[in-house]
C-alpha positions as CSV (number, residue, x, y, z in Angstrom):
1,X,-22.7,-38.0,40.0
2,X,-21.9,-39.0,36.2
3,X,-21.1,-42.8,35.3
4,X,-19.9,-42.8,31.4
5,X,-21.1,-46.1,29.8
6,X,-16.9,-47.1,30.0
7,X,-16.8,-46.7,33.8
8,X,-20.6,-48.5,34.0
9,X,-19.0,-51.3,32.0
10,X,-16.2,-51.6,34.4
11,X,-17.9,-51.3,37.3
12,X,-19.9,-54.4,36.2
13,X,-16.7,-56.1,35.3
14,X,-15.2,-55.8,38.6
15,X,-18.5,-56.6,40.8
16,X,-18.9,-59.7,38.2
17,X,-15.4,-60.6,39.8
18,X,-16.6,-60.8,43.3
19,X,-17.5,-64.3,45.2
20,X,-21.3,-64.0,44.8
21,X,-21.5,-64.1,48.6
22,X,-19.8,-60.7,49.2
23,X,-21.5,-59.2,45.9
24,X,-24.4,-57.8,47.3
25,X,-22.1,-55.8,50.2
26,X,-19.4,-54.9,47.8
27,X,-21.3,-53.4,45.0
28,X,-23.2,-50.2,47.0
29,X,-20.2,-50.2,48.9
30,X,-17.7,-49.8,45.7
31,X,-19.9,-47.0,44.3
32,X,-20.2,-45.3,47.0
33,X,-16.7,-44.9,47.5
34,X,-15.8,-44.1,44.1
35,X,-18.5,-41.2,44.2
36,X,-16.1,-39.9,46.9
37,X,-12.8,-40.5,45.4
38,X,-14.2,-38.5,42.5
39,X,-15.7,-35.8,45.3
40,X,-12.3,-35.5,46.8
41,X,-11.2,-34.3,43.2
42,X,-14.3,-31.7,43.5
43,X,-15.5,-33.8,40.0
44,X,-19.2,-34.2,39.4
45,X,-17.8,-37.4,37.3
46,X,-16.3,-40.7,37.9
47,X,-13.1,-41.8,36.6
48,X,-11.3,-44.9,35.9
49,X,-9.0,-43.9,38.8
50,X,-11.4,-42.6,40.9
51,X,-13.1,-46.5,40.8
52,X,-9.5,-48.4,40.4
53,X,-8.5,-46.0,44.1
54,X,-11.9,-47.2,45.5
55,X,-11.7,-50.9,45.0
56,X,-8.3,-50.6,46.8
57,X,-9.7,-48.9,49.6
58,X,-12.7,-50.8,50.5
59,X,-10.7,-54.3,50.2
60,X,-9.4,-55.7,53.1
61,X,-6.0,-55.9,53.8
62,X,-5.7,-60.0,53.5
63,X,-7.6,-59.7,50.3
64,X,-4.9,-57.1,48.5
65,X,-2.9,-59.4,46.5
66,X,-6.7,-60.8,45.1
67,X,-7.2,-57.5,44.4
68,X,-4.6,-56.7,42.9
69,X,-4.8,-60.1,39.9
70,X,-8.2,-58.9,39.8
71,X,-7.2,-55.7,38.3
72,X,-4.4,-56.8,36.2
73,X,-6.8,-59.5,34.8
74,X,-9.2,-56.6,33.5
75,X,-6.2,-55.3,31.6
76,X,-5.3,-52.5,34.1
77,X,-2.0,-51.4,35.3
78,X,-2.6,-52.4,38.8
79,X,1.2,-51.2,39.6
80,X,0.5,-47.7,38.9
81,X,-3.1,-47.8,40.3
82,X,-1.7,-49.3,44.0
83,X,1.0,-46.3,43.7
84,X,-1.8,-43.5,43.0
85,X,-3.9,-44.8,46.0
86,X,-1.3,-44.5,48.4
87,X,-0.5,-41.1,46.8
88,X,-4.2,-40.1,47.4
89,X,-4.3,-41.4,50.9
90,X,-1.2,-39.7,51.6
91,X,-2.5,-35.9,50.5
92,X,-6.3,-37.4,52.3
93,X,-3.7,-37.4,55.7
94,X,-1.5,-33.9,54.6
95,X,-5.5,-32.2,54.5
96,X,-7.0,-33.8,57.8
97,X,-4.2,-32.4,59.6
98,X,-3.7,-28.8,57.2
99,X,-7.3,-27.7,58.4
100,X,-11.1,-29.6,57.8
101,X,-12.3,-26.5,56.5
102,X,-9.7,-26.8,53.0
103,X,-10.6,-30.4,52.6
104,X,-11.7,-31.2,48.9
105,X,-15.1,-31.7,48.4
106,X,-16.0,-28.0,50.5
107,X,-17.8,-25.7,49.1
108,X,-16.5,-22.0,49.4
109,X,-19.0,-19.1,48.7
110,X,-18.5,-15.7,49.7
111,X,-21.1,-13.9,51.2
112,X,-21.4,-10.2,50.0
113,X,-23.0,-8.6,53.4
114,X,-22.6,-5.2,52.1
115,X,-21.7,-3.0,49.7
116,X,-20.2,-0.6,52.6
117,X,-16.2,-0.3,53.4
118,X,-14.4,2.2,55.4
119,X,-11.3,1.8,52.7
120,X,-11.3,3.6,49.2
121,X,-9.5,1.0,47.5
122,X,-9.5,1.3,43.4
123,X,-8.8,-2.2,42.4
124,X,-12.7,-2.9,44.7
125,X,-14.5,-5.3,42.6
126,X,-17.8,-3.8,44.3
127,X,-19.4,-0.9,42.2
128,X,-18.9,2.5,43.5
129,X,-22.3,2.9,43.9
130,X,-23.5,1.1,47.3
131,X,-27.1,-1.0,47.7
132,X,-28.9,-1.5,50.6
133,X,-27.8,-4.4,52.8
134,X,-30.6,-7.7,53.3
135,X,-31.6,-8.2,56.8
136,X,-29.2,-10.4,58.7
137,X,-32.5,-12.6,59.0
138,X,-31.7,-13.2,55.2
139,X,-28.4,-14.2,55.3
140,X,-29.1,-16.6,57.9
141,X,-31.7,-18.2,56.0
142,X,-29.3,-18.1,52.9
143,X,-26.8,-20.1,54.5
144,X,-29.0,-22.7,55.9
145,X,-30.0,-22.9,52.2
146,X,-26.9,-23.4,50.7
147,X,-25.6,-26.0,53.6
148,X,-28.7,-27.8,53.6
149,X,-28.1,-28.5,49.7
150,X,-24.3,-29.5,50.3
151,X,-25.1,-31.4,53.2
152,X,-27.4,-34.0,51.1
153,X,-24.2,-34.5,48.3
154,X,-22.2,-35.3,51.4
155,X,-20.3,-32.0,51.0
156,X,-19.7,-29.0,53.4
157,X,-19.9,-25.4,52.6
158,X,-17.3,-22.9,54.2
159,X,-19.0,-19.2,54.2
160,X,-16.7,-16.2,53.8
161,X,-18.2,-13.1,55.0
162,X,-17.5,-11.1,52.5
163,X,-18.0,-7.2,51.4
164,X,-17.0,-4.5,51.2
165,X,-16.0,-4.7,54.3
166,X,-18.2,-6.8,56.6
167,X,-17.3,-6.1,59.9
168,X,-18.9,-2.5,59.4
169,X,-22.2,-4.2,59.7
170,X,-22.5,-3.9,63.3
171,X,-25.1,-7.2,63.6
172,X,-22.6,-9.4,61.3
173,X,-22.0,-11.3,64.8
174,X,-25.6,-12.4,64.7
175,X,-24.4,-14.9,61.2
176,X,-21.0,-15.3,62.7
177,X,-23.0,-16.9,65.7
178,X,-25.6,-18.7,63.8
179,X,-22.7,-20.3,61.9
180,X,-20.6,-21.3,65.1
181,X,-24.1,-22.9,66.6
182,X,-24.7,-24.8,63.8
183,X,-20.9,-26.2,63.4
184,X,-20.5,-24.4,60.1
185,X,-17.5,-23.8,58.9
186,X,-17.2,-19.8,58.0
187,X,-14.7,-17.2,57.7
188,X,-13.8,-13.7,57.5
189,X,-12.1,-11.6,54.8
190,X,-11.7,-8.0,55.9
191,X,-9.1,-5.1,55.9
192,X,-8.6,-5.1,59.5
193,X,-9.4,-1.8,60.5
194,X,-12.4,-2.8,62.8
195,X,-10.8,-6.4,63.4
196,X,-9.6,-5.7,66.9
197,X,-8.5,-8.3,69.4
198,X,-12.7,-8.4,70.8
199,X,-13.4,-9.0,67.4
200,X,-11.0,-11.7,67.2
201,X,-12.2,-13.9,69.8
202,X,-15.8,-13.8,69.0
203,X,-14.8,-15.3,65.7
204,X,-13.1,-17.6,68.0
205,X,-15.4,-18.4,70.1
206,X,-17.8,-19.5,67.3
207,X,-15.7,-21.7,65.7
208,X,-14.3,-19.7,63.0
209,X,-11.2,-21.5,61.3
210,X,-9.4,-18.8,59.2
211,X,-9.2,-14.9,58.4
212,X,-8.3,-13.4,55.0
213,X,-6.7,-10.4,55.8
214,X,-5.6,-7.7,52.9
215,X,-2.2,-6.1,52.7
216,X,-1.4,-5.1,49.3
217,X,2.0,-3.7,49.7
218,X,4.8,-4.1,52.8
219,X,5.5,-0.4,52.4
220,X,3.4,1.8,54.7
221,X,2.9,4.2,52.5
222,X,2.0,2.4,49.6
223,X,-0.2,0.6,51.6
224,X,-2.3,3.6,52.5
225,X,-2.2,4.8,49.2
226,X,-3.5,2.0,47.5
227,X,-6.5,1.4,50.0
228,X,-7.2,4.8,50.8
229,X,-6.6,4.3,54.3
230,X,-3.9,6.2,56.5
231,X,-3.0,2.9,58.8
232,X,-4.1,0.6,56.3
233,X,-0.9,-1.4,56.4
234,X,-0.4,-1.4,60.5
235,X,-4.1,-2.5,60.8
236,X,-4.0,-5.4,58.8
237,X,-0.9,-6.4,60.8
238,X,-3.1,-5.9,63.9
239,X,-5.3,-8.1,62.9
240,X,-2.9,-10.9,61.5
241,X,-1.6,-11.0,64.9
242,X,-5.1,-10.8,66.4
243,X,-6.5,-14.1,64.6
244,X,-3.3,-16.0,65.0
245,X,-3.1,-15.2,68.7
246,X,-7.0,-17.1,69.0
247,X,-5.7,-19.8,66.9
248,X,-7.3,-19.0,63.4
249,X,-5.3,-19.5,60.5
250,X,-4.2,-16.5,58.3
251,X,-4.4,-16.2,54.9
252,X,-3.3,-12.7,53.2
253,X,-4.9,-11.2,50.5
254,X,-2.6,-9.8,48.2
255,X,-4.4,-8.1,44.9
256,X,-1.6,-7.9,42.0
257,X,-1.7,-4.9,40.6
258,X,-0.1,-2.1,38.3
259,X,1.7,-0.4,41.7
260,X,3.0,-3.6,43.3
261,X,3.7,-6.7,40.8
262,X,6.8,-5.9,41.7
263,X,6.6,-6.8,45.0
264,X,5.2,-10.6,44.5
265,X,8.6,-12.1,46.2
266,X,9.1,-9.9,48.6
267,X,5.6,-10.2,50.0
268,X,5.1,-13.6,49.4
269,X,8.6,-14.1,52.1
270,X,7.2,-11.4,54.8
271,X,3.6,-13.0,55.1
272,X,5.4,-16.8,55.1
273,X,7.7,-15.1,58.1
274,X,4.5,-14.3,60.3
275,X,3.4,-17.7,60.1
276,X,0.6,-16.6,57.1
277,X,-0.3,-17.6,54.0
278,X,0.0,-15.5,50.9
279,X,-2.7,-15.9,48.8
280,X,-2.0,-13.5,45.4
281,X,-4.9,-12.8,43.3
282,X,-4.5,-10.8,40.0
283,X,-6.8,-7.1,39.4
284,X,-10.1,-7.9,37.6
285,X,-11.4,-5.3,35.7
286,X,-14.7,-5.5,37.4
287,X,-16.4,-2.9,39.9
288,X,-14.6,-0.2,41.0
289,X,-11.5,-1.5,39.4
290,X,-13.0,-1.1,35.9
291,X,-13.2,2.7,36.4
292,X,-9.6,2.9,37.2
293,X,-8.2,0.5,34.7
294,X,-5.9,2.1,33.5
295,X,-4.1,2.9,36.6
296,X,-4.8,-0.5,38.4
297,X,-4.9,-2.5,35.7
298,X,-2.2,-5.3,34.4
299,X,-1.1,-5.7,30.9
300,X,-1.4,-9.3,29.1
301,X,2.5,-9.2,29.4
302,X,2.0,-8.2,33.2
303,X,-1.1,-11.6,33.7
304,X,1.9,-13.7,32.4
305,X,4.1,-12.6,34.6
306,X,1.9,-12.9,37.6
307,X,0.9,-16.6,36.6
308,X,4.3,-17.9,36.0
309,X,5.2,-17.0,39.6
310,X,2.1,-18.7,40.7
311,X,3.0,-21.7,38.7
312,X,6.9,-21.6,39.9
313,X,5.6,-21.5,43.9
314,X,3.5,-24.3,43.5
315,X,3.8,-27.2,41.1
316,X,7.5,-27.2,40.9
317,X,7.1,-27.2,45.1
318,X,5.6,-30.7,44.0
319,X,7.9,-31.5,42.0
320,X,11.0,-31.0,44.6
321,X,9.2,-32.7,46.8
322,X,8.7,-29.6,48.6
323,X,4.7,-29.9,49.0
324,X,2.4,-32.4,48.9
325,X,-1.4,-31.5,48.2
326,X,-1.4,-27.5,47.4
327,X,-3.4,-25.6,49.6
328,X,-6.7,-24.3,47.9
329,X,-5.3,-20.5,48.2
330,X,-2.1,-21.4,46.5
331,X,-4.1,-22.5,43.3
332,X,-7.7,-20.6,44.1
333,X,-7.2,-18.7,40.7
334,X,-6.9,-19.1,37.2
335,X,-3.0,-20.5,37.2
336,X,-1.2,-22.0,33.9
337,X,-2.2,-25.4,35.8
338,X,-3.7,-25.8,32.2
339,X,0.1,-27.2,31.7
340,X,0.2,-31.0,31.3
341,X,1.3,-32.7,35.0
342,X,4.3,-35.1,34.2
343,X,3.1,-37.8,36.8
344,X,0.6,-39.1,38.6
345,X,1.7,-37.5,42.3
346,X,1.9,-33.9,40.4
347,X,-2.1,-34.2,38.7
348,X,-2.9,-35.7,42.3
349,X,-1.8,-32.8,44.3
350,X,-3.2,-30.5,41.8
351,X,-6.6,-32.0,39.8
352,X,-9.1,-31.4,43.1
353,X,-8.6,-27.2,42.2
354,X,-7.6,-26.4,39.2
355,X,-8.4,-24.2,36.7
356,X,-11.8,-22.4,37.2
357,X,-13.6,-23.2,39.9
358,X,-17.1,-22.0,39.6
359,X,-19.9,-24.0,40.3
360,X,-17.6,-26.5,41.6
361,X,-16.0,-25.5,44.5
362,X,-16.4,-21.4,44.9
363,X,-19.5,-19.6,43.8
364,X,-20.9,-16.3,45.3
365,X,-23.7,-14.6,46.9
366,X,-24.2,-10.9,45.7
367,X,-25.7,-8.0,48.6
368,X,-29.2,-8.5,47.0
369,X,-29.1,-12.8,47.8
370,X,-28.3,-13.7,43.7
371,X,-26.4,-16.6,43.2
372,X,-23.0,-15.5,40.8
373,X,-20.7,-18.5,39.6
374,X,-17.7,-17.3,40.8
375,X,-16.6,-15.7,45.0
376,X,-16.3,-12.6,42.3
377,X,-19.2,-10.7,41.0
378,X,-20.3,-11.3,37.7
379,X,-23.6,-9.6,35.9
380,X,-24.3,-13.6,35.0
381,X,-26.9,-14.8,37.8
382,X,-27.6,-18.4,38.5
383,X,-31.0,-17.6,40.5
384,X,-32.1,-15.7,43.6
385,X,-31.5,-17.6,47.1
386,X,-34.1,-15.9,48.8
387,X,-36.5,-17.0,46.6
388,X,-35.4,-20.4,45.6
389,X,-33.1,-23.5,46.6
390,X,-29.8,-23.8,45.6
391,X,-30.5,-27.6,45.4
392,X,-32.4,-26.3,42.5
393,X,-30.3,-23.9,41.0
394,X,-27.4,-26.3,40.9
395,X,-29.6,-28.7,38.9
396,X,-30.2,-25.9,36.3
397,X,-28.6,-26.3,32.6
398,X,-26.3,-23.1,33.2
399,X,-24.9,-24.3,36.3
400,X,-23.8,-27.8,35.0
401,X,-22.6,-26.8,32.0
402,X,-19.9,-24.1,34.1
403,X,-19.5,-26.9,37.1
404,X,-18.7,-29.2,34.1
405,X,-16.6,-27.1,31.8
406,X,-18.4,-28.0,29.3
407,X,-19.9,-24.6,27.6
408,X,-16.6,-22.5,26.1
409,X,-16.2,-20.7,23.0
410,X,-13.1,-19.9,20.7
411,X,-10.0,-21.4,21.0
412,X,-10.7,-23.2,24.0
413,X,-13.1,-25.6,22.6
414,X,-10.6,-27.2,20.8
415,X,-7.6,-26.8,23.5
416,X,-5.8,-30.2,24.7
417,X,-5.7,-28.0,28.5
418,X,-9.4,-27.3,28.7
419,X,-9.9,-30.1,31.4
420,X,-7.2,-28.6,33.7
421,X,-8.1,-25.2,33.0
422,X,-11.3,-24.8,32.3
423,X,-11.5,-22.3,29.8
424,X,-9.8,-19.7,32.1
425,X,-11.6,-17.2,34.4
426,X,-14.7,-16.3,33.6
427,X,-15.3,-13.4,35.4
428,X,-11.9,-11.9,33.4
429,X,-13.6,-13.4,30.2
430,X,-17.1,-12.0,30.8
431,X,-15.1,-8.5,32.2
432,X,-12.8,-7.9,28.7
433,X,-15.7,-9.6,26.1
434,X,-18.7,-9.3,28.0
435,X,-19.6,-13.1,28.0
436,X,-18.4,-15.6,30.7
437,X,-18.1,-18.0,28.1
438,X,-15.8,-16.7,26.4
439,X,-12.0,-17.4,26.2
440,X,-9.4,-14.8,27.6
441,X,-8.5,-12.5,25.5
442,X,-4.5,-12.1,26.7
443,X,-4.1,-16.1,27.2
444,X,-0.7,-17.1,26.2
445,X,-1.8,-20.8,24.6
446,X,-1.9,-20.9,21.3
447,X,-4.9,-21.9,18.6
């Protein structure tokens, strides 16, 4: 965790305020929860509000008024700092009771089992050409790697089996079970075709907490069109029902493409009325998708379009007091989040996911076991998790510079937004210019 010299200075200020007595208690005890306030934001730095919101919280209730002169006597605003903690303990209570698995401060990496899917979908961001599969011995080992590094930063990871199509791998259950025995948390992302109600309850049964199911289009025919699948649609209804009768939480994958953009309202209201969430994701030009670009693909006009209705169904939600902290799919994308929040409730419900979100709270595992910053592939690498630990690997140069957003190139290195955005996707950066780096060709922000 990152202490600027300001924030070290600070911290000394405010332990030098402390009855000698209770120093020695208070001081581990103040950085310690700062480091989490600034983990709840998924930050690898501390802030001035993320030490401010801990000094609140470890301070006993008798001693708040202290507290609060204490602040004001470093020249704070200790009004808008009380208001900002209870706004962060407020969206700490709206997660513990949305789901532990979404909590900030989790780690969600998709696990690419295999290369193999009983769907012919052209927007796939897997190549056409399929790889041998690792040994399920391999992806258990992987994922004792992975949460063994999270586990000493305090942090969980949540493992999305990912493909493909993973439930064509007829010993998947073996990772499924090694997950539930060890209390990971995991989930699922399939079409549905094989996700029958047997299926369902062994996910269950291990402890599995939610299900990405895809549905690109409410019309049947569409439906099978697009994923090359005669009951594509009706299966992955199947399935909704399915999880949500064993009590895992649905979320609905819904790719944004050339053949449905048009049906972003519509689907968004049918997967609210089954008691799902919509999560929309635009086309990448990656995979099989890149060799049917032209027919899947969206227009910078069309990106735009998508974003703005993403940024309508979520921080104005926040704004009309119609949400409190945004649920990780609503955001899990490169949304215009870059905008400037107006208040300290709006950055609050939004700061802990936005913008890109590789290396700090997604990153993926490709068929072969490399590491890829994104849940999307990417031909960057980060290192090889059979061979070595992602402990490691996350202390590399590559990996801190992307976790930090601190390595971008053109007009982002100068924007005001880069913070909140991040310099936009880089998988859509390294997919149009061939370097993740780089900034997005079709953003709308100016130079």
């Amino acid at each position: 965790m990152e202490w600027s010299p300001n924030i070290e200075t600070l911290y000394s200020k405010i332990v030098a305020q402390v009855p000698m007595v209770f120093r020695p208690i208070v001081k581990p005890k103040l950085r310690e929860a700062a480091e989490a306030q600034s983990r709840h934001r998924n930050e690898s730095w501390v802030s001035e509000a993320d030490l401010v919101a801990a000094l609140f919280e470890i301070t006993p209730k008798q001693f708040k008024d202290e507290c609060v002169k204490m602040v004001k006597g470093l020249g704070l605003d200790a009004a808008r700092f009380v208001d900002l903690n209870e706004i962060r303990n407020q969206y700490k209570k709206s997660w513990a009771e949305f789901g532990e698995a979404f909590l900030p401060g989790n780690y969600h990496i998709t696990l690419y089992v295999t290369d193999r899917c009983n769907e012919q979908c052209k927007h796939c961001a897997v190549d056409l050409f399929k790889r041998d599969d690792l040994p399920i011995k391999d992806w258990i080992n992987i994922q004792d790697n992975l949460e063994g590094a999270l586990r000493k930063q305090n942090r969980r990871g949540v493992y999305i089996y990912f493909g493909g199509e993973p439930t064509v791998r007829k010993d998947l259950k073996e990772l499924i079970a090694h997950a539930g025995k060890n209390n990971y948390f995991h989930a699922l992302a399939t079409n549905g075709l094989l996700f029958d109600e047997e299926y369902a309850r062994f996910c269950a049964d291990n402890g599995m907490s939610h299900v990405f199911v895809s549905l690109d289009s409410a019309d049947p025919q569409k439906a099978a069109k697009i994923r090359g699948a005669r009951r594509a649609g009706d299966l992955a209804k199947r399935a909704i029902d399915n999880a949500q009768k064993h009590g895992m939480f649905v979320i609905v994958n819904f790719v944004v493409m050339k053949q449905n953009i048009d049906e972003m309202e519509s689907m968004k209201a049918l997967i609210e009325s089954w008691g799902a969430a919509p999560y929309m994701r635009a086309v990448i030009k990656t995979g099989t998708a890149a060799q049917y670009w032209k027919e899947v693909g969206l227009s910078p006009e069309e990106y735009r379009r998508f974003y703005d209705f993403k940024y309508r169904h979520a921080i104005e939600a926040v704004r009309k007091g119609l949400g409190s902290t945004l649920p990780i799919f609503d955001i899990w994308d490169w949304t215009p989040f870059m905008e400037q929040p107006r208040t300290d409730a709006e950055r609050t419900a939004i700061e802990w996911g936005v913008g890109c979100q590789s290396c700090r709270t997604i990153s993926g595992v490709d068929v072969n076991g490399d590491l890829f910053p994104c849940y999307y592939p990417t031909q960057l690498k980060l290192g090889s998790l059979l061979t070595q630990r992602f402990e490691d690997i996350m202390e590399t140069q590559v990996f801190k510079d992307i976790r930090d957003r601190k390595k971008t190139s053109g007009k982002c290195t100068s924007c005001g937004n880069r913070q909140l955005c991040g310099g936009g996707c880089g998988v859509h950066s390294e997919c149009e210019t061939g370097d993740f780096f780089a900034s997005v060709p079709y953003c709308w922000h100016k130079e």
